[in-house]
mmCIF file of the N, C-alpha and C atoms, coordinates in Angstrom:
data_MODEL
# 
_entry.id   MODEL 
# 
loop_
_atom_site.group_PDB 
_atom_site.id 
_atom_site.type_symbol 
_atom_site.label_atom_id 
_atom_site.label_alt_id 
_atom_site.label_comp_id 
_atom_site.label_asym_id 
_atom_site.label_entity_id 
_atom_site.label_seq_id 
_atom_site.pdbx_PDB_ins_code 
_atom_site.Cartn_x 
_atom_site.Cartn_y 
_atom_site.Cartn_z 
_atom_site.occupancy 
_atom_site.B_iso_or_equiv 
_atom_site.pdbx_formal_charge 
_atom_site.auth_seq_id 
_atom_site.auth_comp_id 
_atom_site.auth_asym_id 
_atom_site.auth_atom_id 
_atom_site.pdbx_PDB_model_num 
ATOM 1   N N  . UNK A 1 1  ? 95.444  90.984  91.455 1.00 0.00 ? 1  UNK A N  1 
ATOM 2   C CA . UNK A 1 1  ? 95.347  92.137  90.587 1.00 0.00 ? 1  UNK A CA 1 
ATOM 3   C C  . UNK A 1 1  ? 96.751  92.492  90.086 1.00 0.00 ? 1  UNK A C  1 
ATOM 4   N N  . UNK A 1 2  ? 96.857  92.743  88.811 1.00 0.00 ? 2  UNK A N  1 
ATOM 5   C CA . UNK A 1 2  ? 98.050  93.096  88.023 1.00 0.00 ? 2  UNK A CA 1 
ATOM 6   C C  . UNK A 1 2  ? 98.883  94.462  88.997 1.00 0.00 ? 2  UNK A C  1 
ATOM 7   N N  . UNK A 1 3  ? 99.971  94.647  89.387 1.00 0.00 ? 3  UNK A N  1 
ATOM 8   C CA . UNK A 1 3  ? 100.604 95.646  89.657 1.00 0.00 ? 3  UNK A CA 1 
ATOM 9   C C  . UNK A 1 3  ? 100.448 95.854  91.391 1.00 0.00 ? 3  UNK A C  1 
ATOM 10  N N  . UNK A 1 4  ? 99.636  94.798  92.239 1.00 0.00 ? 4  UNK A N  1 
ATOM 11  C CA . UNK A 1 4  ? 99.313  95.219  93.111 1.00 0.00 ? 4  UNK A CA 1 
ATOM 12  C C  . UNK A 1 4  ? 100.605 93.951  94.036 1.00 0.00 ? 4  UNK A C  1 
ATOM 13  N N  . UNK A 1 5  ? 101.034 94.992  95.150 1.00 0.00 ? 5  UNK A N  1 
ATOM 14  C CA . UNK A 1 5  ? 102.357 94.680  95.486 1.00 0.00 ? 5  UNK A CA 1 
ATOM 15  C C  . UNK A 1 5  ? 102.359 93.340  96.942 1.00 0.00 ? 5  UNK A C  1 
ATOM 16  N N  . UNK A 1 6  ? 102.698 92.135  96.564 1.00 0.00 ? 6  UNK A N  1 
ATOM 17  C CA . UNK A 1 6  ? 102.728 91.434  97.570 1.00 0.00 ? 6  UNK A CA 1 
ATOM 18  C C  . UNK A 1 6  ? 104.195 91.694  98.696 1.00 0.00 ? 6  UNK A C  1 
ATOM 19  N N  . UNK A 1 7  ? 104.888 92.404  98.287 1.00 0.00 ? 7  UNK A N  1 
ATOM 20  C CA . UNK A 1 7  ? 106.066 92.817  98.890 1.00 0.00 ? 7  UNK A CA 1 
ATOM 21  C C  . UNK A 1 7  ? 105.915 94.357  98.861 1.00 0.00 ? 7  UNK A C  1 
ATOM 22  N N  . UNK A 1 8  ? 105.833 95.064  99.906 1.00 0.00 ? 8  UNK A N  1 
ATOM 23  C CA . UNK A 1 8  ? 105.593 96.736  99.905 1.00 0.00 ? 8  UNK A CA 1 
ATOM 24  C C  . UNK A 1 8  ? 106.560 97.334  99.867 1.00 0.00 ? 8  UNK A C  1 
ATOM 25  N N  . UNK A 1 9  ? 107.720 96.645  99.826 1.00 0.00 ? 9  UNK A N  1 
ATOM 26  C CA . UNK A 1 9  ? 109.092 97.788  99.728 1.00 0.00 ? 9  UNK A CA 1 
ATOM 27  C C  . UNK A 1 9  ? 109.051 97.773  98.144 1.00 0.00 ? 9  UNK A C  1 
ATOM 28  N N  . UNK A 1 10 ? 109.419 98.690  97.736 1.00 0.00 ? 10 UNK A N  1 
ATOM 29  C CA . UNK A 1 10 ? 109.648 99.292  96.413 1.00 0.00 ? 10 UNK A CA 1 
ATOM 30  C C  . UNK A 1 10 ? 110.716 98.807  95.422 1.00 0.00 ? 10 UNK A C  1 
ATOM 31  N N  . UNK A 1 11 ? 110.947 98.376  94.465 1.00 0.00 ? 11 UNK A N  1 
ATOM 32  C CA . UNK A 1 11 ? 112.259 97.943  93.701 1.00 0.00 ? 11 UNK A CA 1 
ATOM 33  C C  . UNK A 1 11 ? 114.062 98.450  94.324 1.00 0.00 ? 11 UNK A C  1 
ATOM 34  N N  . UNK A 1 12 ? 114.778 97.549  94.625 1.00 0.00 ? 12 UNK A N  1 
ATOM 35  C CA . UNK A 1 12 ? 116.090 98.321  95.110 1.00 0.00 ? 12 UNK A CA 1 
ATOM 36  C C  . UNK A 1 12 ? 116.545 98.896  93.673 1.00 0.00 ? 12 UNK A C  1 
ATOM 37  N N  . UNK A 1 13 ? 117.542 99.729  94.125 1.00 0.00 ? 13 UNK A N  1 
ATOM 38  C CA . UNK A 1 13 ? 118.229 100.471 92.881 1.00 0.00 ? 13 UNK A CA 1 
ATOM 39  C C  . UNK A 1 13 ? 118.844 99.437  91.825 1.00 0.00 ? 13 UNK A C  1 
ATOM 40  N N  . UNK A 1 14 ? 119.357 98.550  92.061 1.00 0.00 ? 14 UNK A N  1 
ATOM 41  C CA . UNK A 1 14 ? 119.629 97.614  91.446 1.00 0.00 ? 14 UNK A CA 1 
ATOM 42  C C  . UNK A 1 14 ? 118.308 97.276  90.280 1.00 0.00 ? 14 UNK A C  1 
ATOM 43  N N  . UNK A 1 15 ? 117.541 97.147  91.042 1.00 0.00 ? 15 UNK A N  1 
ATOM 44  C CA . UNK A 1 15 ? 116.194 96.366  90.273 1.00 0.00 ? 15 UNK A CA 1 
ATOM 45  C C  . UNK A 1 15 ? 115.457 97.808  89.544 1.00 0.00 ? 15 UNK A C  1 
ATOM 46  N N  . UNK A 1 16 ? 115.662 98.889  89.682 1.00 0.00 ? 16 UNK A N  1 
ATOM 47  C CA . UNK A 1 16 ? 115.207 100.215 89.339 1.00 0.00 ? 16 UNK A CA 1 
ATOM 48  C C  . UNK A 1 16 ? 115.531 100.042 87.845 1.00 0.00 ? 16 UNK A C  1 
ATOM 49  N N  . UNK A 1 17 ? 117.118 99.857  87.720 1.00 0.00 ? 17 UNK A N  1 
ATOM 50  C CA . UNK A 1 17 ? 118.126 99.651  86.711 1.00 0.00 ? 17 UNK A CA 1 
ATOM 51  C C  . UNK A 1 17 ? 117.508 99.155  85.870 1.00 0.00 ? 17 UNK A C  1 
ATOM 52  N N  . UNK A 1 18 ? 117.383 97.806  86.423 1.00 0.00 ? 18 UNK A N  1 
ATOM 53  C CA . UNK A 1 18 ? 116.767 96.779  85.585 1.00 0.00 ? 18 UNK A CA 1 
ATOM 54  C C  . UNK A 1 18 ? 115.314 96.953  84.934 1.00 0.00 ? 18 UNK A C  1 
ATOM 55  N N  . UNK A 1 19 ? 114.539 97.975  85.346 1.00 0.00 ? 19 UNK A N  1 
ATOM 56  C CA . UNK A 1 19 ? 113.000 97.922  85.036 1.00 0.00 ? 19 UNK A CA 1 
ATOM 57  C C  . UNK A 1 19 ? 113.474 98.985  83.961 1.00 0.00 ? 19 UNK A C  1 
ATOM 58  N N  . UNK A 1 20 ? 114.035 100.117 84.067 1.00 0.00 ? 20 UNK A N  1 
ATOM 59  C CA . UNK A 1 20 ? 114.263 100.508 83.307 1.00 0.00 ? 20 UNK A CA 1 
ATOM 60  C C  . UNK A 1 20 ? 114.711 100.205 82.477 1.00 0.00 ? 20 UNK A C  1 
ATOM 61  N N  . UNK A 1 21 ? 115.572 100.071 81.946 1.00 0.00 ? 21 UNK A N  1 
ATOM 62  C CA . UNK A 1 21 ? 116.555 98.989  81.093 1.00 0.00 ? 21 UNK A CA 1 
ATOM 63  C C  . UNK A 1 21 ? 115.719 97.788  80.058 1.00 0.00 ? 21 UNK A C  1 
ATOM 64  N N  . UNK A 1 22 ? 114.442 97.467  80.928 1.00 0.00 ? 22 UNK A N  1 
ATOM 65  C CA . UNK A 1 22 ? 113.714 97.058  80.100 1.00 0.00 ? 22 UNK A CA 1 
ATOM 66  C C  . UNK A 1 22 ? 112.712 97.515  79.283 1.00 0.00 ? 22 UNK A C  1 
ATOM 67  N N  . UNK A 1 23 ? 112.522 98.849  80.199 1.00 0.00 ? 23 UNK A N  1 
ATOM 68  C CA . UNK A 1 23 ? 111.284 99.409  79.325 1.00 0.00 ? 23 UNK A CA 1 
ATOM 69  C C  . UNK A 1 23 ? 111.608 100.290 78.321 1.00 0.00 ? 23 UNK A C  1 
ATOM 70  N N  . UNK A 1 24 ? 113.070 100.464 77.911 1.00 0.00 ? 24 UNK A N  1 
ATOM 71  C CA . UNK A 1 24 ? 113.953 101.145 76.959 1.00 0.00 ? 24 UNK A CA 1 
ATOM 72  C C  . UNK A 1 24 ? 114.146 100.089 75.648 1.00 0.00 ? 24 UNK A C  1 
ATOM 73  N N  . UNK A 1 25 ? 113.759 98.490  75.935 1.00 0.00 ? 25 UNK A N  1 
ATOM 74  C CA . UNK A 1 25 ? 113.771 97.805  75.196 1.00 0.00 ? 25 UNK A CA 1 
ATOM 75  C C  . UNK A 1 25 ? 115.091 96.640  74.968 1.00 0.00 ? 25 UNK A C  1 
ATOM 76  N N  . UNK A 1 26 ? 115.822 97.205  75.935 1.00 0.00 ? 26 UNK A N  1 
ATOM 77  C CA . UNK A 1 26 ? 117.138 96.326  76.152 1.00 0.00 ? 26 UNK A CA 1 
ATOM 78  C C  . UNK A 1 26 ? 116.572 95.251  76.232 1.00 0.00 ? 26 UNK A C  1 
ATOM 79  N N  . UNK A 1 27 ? 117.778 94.051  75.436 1.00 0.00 ? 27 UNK A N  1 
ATOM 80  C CA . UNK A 1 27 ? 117.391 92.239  76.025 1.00 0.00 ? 27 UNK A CA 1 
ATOM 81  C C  . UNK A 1 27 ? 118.515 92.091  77.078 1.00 0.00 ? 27 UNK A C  1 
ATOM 82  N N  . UNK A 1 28 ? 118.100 91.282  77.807 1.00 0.00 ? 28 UNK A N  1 
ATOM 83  C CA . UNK A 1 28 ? 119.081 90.826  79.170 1.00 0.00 ? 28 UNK A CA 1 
ATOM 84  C C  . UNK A 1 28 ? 120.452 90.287  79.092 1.00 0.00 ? 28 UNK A C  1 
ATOM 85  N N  . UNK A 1 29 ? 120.624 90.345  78.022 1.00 0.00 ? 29 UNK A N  1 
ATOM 86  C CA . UNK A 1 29 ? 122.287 90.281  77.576 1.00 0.00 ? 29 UNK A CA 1 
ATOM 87  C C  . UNK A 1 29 ? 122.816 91.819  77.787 1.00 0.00 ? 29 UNK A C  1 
ATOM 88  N N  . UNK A 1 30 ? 122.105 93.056  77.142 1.00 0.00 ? 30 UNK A N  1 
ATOM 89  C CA . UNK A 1 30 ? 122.501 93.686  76.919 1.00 0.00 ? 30 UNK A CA 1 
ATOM 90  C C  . UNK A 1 30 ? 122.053 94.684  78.625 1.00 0.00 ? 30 UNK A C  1 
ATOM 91  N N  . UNK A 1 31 ? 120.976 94.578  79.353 1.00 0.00 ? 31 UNK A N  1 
ATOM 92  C CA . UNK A 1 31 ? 121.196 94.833  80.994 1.00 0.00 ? 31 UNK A CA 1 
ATOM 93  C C  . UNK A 1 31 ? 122.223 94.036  81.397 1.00 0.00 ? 31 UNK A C  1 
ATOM 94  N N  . UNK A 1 32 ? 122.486 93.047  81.513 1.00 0.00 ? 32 UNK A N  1 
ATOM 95  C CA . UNK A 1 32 ? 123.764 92.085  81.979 1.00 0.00 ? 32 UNK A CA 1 
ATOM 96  C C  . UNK A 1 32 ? 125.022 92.616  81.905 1.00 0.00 ? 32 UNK A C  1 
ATOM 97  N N  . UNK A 1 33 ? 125.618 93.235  79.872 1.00 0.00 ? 33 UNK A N  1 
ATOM 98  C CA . UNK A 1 33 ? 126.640 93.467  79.992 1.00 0.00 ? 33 UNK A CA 1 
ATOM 99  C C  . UNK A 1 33 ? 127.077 94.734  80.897 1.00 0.00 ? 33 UNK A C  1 
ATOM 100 N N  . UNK A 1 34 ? 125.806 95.534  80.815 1.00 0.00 ? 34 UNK A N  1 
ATOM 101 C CA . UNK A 1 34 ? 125.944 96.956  81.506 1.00 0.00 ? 34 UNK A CA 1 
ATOM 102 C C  . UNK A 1 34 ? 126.208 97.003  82.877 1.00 0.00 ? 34 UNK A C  1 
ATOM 103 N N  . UNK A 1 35 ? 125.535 95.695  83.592 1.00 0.00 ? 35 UNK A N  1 
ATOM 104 C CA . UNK A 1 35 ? 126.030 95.916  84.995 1.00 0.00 ? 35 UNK A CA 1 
ATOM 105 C C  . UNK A 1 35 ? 127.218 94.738  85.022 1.00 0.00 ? 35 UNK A C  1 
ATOM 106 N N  . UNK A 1 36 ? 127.770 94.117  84.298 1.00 0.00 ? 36 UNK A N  1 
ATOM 107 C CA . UNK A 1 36 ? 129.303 93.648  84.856 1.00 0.00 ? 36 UNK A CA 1 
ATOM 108 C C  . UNK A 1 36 ? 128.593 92.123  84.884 1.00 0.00 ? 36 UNK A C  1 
ATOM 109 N N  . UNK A 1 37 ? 127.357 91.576  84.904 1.00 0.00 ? 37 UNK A N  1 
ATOM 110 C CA . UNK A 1 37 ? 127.361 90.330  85.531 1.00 0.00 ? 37 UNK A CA 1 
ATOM 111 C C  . UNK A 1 37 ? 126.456 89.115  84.133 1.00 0.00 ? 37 UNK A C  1 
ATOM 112 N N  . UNK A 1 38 ? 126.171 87.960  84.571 1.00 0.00 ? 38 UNK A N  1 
ATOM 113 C CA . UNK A 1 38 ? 125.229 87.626  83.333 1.00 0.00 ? 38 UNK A CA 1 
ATOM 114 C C  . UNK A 1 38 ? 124.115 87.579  83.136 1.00 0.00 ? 38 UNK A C  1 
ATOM 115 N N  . UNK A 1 39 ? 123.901 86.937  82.084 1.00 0.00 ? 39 UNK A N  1 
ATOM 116 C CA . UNK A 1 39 ? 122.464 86.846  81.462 1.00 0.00 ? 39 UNK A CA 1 
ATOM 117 C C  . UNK A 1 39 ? 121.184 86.051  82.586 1.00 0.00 ? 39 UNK A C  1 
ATOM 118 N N  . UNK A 1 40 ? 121.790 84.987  83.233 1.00 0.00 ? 40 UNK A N  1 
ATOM 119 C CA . UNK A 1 40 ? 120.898 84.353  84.236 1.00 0.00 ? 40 UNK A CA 1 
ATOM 120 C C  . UNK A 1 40 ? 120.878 85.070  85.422 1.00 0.00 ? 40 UNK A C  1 
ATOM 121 N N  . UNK A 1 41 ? 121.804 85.708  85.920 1.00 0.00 ? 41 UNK A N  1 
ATOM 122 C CA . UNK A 1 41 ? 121.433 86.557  87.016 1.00 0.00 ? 41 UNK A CA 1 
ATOM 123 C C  . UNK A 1 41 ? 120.564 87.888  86.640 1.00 0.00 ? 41 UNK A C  1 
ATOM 124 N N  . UNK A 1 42 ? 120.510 88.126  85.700 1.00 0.00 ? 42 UNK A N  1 
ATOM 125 C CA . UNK A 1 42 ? 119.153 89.131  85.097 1.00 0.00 ? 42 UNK A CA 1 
ATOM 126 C C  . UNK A 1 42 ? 117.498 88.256  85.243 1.00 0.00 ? 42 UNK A C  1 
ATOM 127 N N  . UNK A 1 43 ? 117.821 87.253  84.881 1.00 0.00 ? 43 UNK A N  1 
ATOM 128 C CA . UNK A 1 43 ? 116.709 86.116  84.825 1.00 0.00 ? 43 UNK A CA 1 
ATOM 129 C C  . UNK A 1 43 ? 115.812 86.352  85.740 1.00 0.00 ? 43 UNK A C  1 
ATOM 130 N N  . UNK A 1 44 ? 117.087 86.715  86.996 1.00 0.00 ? 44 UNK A N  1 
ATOM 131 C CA . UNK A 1 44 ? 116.739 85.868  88.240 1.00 0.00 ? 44 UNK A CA 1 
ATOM 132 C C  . UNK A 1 44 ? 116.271 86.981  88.942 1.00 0.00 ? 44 UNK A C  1 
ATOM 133 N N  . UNK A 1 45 ? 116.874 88.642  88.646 1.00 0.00 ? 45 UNK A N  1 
ATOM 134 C CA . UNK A 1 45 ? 116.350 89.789  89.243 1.00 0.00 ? 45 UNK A CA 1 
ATOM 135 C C  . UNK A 1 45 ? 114.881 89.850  88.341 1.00 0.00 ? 45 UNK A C  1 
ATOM 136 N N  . UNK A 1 46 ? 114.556 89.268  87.485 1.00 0.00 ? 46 UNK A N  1 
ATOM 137 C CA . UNK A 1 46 ? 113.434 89.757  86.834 1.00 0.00 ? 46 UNK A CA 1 
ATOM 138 C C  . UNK A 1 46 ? 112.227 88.790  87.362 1.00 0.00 ? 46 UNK A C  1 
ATOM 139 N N  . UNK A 1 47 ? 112.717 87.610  88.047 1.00 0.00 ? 47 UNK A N  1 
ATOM 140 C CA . UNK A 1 47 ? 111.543 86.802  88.472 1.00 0.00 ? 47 UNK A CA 1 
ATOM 141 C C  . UNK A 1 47 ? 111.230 87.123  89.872 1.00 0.00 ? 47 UNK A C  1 
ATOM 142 N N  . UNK A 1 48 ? 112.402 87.964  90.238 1.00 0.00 ? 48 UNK A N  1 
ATOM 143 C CA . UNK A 1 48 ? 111.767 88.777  91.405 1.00 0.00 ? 48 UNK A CA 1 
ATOM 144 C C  . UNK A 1 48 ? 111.513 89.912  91.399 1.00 0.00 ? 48 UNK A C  1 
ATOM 145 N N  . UNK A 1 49 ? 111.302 90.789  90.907 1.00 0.00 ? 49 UNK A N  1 
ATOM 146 C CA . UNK A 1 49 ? 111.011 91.939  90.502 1.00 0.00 ? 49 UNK A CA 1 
ATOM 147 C C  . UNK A 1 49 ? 109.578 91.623  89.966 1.00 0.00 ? 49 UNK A C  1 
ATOM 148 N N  . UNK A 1 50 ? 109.307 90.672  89.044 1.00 0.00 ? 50 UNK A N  1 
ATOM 149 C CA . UNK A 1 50 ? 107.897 90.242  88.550 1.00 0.00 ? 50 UNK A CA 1 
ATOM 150 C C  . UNK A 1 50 ? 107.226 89.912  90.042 1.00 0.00 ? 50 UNK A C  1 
ATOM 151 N N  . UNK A 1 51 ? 107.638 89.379  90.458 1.00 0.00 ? 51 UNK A N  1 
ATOM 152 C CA . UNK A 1 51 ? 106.770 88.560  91.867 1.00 0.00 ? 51 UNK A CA 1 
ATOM 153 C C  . UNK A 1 51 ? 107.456 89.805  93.094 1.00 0.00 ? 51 UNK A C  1 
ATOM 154 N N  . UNK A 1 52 ? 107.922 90.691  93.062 1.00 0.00 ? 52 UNK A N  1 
ATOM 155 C CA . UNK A 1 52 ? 107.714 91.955  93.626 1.00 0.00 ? 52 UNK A CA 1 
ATOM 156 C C  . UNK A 1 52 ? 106.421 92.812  93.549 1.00 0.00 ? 52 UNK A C  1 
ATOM 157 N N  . UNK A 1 53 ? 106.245 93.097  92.482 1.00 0.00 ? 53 UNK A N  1 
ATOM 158 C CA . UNK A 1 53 ? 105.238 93.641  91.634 1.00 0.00 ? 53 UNK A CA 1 
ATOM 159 C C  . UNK A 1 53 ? 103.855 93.338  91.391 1.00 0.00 ? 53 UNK A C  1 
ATOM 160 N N  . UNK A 1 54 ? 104.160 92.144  91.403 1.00 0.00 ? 54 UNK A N  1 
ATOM 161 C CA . UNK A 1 54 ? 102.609 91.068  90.794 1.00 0.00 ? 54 UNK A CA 1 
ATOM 162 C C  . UNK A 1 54 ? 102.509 91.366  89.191 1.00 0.00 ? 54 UNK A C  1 
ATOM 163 N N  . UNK A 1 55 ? 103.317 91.117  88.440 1.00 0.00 ? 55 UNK A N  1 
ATOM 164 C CA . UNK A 1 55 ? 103.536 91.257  87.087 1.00 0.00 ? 55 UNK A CA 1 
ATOM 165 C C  . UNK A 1 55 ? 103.533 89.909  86.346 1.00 0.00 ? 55 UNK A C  1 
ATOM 166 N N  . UNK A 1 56 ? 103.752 89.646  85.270 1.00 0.00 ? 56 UNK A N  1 
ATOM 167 C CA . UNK A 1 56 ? 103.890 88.313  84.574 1.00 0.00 ? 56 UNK A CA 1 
ATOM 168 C C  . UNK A 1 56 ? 105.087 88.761  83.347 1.00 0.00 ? 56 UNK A C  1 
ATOM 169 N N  . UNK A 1 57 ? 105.307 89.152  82.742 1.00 0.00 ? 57 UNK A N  1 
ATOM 170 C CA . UNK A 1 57 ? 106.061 89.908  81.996 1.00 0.00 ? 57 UNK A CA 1 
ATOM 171 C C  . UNK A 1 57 ? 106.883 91.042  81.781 1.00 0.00 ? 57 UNK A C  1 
ATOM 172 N N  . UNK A 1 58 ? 107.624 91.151  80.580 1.00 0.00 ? 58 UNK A N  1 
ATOM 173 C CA . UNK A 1 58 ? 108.086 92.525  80.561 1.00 0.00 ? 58 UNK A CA 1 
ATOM 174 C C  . UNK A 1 58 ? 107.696 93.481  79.680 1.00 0.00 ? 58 UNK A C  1 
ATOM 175 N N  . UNK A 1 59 ? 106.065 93.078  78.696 1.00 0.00 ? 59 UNK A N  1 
ATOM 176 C CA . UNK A 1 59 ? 105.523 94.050  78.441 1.00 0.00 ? 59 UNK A CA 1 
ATOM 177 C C  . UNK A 1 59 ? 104.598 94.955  79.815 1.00 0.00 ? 59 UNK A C  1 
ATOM 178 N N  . UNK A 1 60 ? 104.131 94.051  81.116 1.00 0.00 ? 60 UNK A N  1 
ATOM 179 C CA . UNK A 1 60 ? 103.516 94.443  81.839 1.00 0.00 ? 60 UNK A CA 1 
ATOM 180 C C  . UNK A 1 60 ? 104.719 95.190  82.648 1.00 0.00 ? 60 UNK A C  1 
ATOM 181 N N  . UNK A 1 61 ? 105.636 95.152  82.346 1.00 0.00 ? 61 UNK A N  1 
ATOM 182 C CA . UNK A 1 61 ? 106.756 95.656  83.565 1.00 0.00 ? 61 UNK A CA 1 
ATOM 183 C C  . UNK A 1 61 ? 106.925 97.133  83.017 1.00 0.00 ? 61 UNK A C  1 
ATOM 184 N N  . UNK A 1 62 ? 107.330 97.056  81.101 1.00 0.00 ? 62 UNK A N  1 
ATOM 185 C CA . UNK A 1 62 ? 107.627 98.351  80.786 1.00 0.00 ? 62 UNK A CA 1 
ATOM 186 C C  . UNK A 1 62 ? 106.424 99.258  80.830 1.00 0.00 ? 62 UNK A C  1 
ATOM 187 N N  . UNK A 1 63 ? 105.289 98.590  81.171 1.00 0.00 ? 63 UNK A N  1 
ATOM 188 C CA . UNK A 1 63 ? 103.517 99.271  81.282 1.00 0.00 ? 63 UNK A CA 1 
ATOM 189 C C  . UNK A 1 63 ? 103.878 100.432 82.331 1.00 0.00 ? 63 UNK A C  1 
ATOM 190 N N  . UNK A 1 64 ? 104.239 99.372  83.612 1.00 0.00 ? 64 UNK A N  1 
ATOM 191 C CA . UNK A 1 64 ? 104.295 99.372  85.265 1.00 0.00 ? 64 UNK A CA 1 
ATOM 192 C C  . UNK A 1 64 ? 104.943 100.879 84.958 1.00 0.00 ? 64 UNK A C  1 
ATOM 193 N N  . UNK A 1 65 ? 106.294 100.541 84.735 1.00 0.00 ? 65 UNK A N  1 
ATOM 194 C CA . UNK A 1 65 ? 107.295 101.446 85.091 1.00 0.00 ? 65 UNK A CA 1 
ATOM 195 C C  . UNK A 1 65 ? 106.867 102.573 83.910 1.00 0.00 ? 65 UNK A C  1 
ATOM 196 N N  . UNK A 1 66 ? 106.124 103.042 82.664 1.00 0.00 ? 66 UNK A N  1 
ATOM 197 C CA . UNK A 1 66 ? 105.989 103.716 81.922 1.00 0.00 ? 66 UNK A CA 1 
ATOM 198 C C  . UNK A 1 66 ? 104.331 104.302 83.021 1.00 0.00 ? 66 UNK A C  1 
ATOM 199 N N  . UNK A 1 67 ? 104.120 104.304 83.388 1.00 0.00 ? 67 UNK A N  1 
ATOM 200 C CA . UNK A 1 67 ? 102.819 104.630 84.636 1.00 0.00 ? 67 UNK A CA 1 
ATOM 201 C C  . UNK A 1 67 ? 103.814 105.700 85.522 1.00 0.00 ? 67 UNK A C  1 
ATOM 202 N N  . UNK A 1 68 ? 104.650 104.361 86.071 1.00 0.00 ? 68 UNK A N  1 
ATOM 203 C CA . UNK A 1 68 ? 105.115 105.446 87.367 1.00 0.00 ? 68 UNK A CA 1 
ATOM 204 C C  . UNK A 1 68 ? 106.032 106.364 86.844 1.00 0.00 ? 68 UNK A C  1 
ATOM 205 N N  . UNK A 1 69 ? 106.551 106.653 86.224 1.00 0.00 ? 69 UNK A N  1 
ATOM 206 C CA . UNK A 1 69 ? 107.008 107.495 85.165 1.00 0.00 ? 69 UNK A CA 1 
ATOM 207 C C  . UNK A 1 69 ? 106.574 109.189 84.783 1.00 0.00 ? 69 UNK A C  1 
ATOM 208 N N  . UNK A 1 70 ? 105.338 108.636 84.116 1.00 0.00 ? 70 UNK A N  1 
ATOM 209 C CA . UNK A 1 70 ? 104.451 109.467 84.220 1.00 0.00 ? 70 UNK A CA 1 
ATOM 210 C C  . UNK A 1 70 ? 103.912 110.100 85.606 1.00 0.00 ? 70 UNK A C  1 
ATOM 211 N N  . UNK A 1 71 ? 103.520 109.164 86.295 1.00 0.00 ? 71 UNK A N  1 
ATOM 212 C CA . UNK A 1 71 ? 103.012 109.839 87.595 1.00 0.00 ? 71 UNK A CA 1 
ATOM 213 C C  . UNK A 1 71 ? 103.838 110.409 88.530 1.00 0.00 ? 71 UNK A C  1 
ATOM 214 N N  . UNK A 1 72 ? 105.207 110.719 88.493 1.00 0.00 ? 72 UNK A N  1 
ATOM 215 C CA . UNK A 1 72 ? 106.319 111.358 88.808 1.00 0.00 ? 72 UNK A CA 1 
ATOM 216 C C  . UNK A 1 72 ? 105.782 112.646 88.010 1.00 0.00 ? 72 UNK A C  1 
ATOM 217 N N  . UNK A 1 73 ? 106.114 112.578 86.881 1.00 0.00 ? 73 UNK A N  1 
ATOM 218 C CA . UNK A 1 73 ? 106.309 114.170 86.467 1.00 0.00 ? 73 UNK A CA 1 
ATOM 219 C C  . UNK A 1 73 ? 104.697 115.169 86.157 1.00 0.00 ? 73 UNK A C  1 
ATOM 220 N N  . UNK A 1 74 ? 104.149 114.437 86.617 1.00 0.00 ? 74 UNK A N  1 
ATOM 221 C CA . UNK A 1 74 ? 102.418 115.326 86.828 1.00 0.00 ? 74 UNK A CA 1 
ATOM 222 C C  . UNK A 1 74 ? 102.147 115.431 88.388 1.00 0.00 ? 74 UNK A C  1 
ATOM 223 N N  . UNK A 1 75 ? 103.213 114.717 89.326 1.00 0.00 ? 75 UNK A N  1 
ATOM 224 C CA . UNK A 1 75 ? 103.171 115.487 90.489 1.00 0.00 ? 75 UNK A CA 1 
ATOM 225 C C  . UNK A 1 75 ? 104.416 116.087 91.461 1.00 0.00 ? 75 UNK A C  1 
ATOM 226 N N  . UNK A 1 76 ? 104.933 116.381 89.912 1.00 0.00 ? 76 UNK A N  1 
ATOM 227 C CA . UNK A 1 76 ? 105.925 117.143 90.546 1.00 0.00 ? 76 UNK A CA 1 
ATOM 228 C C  . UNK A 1 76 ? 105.640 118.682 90.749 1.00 0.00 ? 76 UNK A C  1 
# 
């Protein structure tokens, strides 16, 4: 099932960055330059972050993270 977590710990801050960052529409050059490092080590947080998640993409990622988003500020 889409979104359902084979790893139960939650994104590290690092990878927080990164989900965000994507769902703002950034390309991974431009998450890369922001944290100091490159384009393949973005690659590489995103194929784990996908297989964190159970995702396939980063329209399903900016979905993910545009959900939990929302569901933050309706139970706050």
């Amino acid at each position: 099932m889409v979104g359902e977590t084979a790893d139960r710990r939650g994104p590290s801050d690092r990878e927080q960055f990164i989900i965000q960052r994507v769902a703002e529409g950034c390309k991974n050059r431009e998450i890369a330059d922001s944290l100091g490092t490159t384009e393949h080590v973005v690659k590489n947080y995103l194929r784990l972050i996908y297989d964190k998640l159970g995702l396939w993409n980063r329209v399903e990622l900016a979905l993910w993270y545009e959900a939990r988003r929302h569901e933050q500020v309706y139970h706050a």
